[in-house]
N, C-alpha and C positions, 0 to 999 in steps of 0.2 A: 280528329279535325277533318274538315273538308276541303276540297280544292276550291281555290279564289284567284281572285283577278284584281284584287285591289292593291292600291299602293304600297300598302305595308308588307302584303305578301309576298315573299322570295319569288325570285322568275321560275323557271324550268329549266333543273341541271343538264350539264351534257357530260354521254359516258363517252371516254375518247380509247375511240377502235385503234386509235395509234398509240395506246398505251396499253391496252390489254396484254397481259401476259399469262397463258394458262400451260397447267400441266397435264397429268393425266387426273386427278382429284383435286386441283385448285385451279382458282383465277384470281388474278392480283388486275384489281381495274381503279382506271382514275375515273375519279368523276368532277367535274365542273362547276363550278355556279358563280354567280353574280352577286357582289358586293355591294348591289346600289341598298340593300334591307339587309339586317342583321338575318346570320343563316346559323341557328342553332342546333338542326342536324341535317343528316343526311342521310335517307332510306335507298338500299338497294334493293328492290324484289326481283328473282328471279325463278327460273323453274326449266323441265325440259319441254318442249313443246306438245307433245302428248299428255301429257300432266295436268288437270285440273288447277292444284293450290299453289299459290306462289309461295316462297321461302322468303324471308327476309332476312335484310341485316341492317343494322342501323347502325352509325357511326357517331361521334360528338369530337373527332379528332380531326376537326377541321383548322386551314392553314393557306391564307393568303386565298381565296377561290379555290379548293380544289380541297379533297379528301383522298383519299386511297382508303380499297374498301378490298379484302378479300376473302372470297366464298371458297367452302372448305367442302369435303364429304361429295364432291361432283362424284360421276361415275363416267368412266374411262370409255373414249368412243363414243362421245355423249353431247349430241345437241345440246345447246341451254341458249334461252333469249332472257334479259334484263333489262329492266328500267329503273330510273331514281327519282325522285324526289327529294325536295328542298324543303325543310321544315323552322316555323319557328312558332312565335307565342301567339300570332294574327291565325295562319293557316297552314297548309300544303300549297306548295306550288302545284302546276299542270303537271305531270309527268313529265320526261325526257322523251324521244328518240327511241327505240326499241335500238339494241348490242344483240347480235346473234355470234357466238362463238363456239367452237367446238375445240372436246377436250381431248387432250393426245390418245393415242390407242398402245400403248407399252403398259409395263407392270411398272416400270420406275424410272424417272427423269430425274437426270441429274442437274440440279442448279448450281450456276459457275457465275463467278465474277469476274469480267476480265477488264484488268486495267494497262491503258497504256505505258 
């Protein structure tokens, strides 16, 4: 599919930098989009910035505007920028926003839940 501007196709997700959560080999990132068009997925392409080919990851676990989408296999100490896209049976939306995030620099983080 190709990117469009007409009515039926989904707007342009946003990735939300206040929800990003990385480690040293992952990032857990929300993404956004617009209910005015039915949104049947949701692509994230990323990559490190010296890097030619994007990665992707597509999503179909979408919920209320918003997906949560997370990329696995990063490498530690490690630029990465991201963009999403909104997909359905019309087209691709425009892309997002470019996410630049950087990934911790440890051998292992530990994830903790803390409840009040």
């Amino acid at each position: 599919m190709t990117c469009c501007v007409c009515a039926e196709c989904p707007r342009a997700p946003v990735l939300s930098a206040d929800n990003c959560v990385v480690s040293n080999d992952r990032a857990y990132i929300r993404v956004e989009y617009s209910e005015t068009v039915r949104v049947r997925r949701v692509r994230v392409f990323y990559k490190e910035p010296a890097y030619k080919d994007w990665d992707c990851v597509d999503t179909i676990d979408l919920s209320r505007g918003s997906a949560n989408v997370m990329l696995t296999s990063l490498q530690p100490a490690a630029m990465y920028k991201a963009y999403a896209v909104s997909c359905n049976d019309v087209g691709d939306s425009l892309p997002s926003d470019e996410l630049w995030f950087t990934t911790v620099n440890c051998q292992h983080v530990d994830t903790r839940i803390v409840s009040k």
